[in-house]
C-alpha positions in Angstrom: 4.3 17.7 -50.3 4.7 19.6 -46.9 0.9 21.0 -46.4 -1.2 23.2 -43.7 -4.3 21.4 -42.1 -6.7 22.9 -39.8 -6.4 24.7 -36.6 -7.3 23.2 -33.3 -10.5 25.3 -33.3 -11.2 23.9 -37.3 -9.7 20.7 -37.0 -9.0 18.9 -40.7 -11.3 15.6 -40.7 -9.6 12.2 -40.9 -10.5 9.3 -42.3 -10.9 7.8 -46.2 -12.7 10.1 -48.5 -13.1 10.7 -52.4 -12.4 13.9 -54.3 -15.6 14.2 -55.7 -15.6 18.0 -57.2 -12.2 19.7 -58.6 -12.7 23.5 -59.2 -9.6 25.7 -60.5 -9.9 29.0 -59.3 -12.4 29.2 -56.0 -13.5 31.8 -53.7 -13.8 30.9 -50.0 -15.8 33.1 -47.7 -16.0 33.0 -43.9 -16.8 34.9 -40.8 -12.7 36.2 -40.7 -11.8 35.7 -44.2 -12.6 36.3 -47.5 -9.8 35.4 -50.1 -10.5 35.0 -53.6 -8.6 33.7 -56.6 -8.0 30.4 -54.6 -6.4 28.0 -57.1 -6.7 24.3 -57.5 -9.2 23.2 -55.2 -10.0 19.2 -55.2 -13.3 19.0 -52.4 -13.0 15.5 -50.8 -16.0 16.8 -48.2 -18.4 19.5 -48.4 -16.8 22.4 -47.5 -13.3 20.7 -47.5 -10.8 21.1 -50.0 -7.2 20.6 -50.7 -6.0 23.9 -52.1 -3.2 26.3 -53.1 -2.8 28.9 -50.0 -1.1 32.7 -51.5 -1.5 33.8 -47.8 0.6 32.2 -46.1 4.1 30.0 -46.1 3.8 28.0 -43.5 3.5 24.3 -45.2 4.4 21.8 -43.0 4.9 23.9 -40.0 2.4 24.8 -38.3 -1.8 24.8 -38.6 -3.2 27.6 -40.4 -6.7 26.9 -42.1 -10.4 26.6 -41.2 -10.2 22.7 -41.9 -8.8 22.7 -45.7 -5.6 21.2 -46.5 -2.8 24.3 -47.8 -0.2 23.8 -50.0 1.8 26.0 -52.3 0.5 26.9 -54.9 3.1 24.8 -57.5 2.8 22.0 -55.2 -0.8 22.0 -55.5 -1.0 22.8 -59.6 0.6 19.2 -59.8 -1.6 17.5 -57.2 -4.2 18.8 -59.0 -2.7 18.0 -63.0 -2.6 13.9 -61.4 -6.2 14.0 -59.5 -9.6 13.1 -61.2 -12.9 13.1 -59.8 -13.7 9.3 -57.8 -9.8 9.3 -56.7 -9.6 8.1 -52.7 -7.4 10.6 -50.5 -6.4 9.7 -46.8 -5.9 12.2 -44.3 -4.4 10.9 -41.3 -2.9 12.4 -38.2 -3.7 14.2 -35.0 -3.8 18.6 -34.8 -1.8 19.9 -32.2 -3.6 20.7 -29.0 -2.5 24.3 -29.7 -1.3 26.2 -32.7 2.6 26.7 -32.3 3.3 30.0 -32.8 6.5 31.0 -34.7 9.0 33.7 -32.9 
């Protein structure tokens, strides 16, 4: 699935890590955001998730969260129907020195 990672500022961590928490409807609350109703939300790192994003379209274009993987929200409902608790997820890759900004 084509997904969102984190901005240069909020990078998305790499490495091997297991979803240890899977929450279906979330609220995530920051200093420039507040969006609620977040679905399917699978934490592989406190305060990471992989989860549905209704704010944006930009999967697999360009960088758009705080560190959280996005995906669309069907794509994500899947994900989250095949993932359990103790399953190992690999995020691998390198952010872009700058966000790319769409014209």
């Amino acid at each position: 699935f084509p997904v969102s990672t984190g901005n240069p500022w909020t990078p998305t961590p790499a490495g091997e890590f297991v979803i240890d928490r899977m929450i279906p409807n979330k609220r995530y609350v920051g200093v420039d955001y507040d969006l609620s109703n977040v679905k399917w939300n699978m934490r592989f790192k406190p305060m990471y998730y992989i989860h549905a994003a209704y704010w944006h379209a930009s999967f697999g274009v360009r960088t758009m969260s705080h560190g959280c993987v996005n995906m669309k929200e069907s794509d994500a409902n899947i994900l989250y129907q095949y993932v359990e608790p103790g399953m190992m997820v690999k995020i691998y890759g390198t952010t872009p020195p700058r966000r790319v900004v769409e014209v």
